[in-house]
C-alpha positions as CSV (number, residue, x, y, z in Angstrom):
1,X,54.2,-32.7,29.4
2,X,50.9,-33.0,27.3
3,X,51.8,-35.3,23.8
4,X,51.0,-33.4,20.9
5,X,48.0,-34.6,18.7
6,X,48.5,-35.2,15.3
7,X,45.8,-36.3,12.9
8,X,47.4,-38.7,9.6
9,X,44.4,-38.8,6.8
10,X,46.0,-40.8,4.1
11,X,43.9,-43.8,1.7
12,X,47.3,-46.2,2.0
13,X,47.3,-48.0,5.2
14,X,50.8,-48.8,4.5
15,X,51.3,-45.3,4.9
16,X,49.4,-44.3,8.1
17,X,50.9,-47.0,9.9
18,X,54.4,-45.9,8.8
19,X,53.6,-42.4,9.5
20,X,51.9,-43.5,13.1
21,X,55.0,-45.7,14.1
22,X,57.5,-43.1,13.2
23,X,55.5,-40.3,15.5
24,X,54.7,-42.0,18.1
25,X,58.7,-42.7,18.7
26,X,58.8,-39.4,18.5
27,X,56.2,-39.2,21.4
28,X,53.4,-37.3,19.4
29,X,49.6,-38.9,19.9
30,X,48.7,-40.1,16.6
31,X,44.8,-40.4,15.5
32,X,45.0,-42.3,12.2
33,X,42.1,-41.9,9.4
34,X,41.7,-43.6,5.9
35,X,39.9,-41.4,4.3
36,X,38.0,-37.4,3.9
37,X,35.0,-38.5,5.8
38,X,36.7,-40.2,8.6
39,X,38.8,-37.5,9.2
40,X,36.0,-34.9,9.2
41,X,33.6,-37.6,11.6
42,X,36.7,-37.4,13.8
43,X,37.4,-33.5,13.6
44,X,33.8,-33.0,15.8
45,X,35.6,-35.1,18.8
46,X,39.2,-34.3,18.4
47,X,41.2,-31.3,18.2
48,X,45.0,-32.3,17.0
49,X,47.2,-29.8,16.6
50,X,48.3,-31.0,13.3
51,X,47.0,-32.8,10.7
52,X,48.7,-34.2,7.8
53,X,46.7,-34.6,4.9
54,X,47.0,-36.3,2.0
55,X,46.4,-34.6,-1.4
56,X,45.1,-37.9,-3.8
57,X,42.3,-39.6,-1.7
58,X,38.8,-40.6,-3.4
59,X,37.7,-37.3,-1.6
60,X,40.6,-35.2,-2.5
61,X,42.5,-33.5,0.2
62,X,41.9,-30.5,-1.5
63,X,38.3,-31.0,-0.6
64,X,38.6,-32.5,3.0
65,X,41.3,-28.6,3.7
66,X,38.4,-26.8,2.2
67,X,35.6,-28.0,4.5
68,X,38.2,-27.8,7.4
69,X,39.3,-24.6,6.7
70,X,35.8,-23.4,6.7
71,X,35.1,-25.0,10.2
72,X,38.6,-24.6,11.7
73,X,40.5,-21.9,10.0
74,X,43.3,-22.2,13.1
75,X,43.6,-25.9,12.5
76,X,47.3,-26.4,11.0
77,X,47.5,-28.8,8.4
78,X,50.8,-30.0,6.1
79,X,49.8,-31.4,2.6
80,X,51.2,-34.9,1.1
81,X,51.9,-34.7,-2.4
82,X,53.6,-36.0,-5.5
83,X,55.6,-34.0,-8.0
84,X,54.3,-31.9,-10.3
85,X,51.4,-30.9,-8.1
86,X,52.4,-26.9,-8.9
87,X,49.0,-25.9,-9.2
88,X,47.3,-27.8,-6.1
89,X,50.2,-26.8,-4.0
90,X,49.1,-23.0,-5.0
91,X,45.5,-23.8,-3.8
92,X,46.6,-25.3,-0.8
93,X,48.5,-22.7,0.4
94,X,45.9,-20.3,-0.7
95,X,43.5,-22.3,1.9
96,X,45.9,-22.3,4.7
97,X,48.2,-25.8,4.5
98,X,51.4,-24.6,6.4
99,X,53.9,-27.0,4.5
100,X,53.8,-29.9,1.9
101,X,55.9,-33.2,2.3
102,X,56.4,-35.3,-0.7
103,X,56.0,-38.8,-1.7
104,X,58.2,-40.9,-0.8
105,X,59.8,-38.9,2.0
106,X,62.5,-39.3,4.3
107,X,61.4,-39.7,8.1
108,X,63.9,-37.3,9.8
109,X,62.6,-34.6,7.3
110,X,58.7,-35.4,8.3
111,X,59.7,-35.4,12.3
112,X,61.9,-32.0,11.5
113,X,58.7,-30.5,9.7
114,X,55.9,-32.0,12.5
115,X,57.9,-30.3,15.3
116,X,58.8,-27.4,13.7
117,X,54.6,-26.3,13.0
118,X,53.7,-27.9,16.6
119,X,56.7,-26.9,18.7
């Protein structure tokens, strides 16, 4: 069985390697980033079939779904956010983001709502 790919971009290391360890019990492939530009340097040699992206970044995650969206409309993507992001949510799911996860967030609910975009 092929390992799904999935691609964290989040500025708190803490984060991607909490993210990364949890997946990859879960048997996904994990491809971490730090940042907007990383993950779009990546994006020309990898093709996950997720990628969850952080909203507040130095280049927003608004910005980084944008560009993707532009260059790979079918690439699926789940949003981390805070609360009382109403308003970016709206965009984001104007640009395509599948699902949002919020900050702090409970690990069954991320691996229920990894598997349920990528199968």
């Amino acid at each position: 069985m092929v390992k799904k790919k999935i691609m964290i971009v989040d500025d708190s290391r803490h984060i991607v390697k909490g993210v990364r360890t949890i997946l990859e019990s879960e048997n996904f492939e994990v491809i971490p980033t730090h940042d907007g530009e990383e993950c779009l340097d990546k994006l020309k040699k990898e093709k996950p079939d997720l990628i969850l992206l952080d909203i507040l970044m130095p280049m927003s995650g608004v910005d980084v779904l944008k560009r993707i969206h532009k260059s790979n409309p079918e690439t699926k993507m789940i949003m981390f956010t805070v609360m009382g992001q109403e308003r970016v949510i709206k965009e984001c799911k104007e640009l395509g983001a599948v699902d949002f996860i919020t900050k702090p967030f409970d690990n069954q609910d991320l691996i229920r709502r990894v598997r349920q975009v990528v199968g």
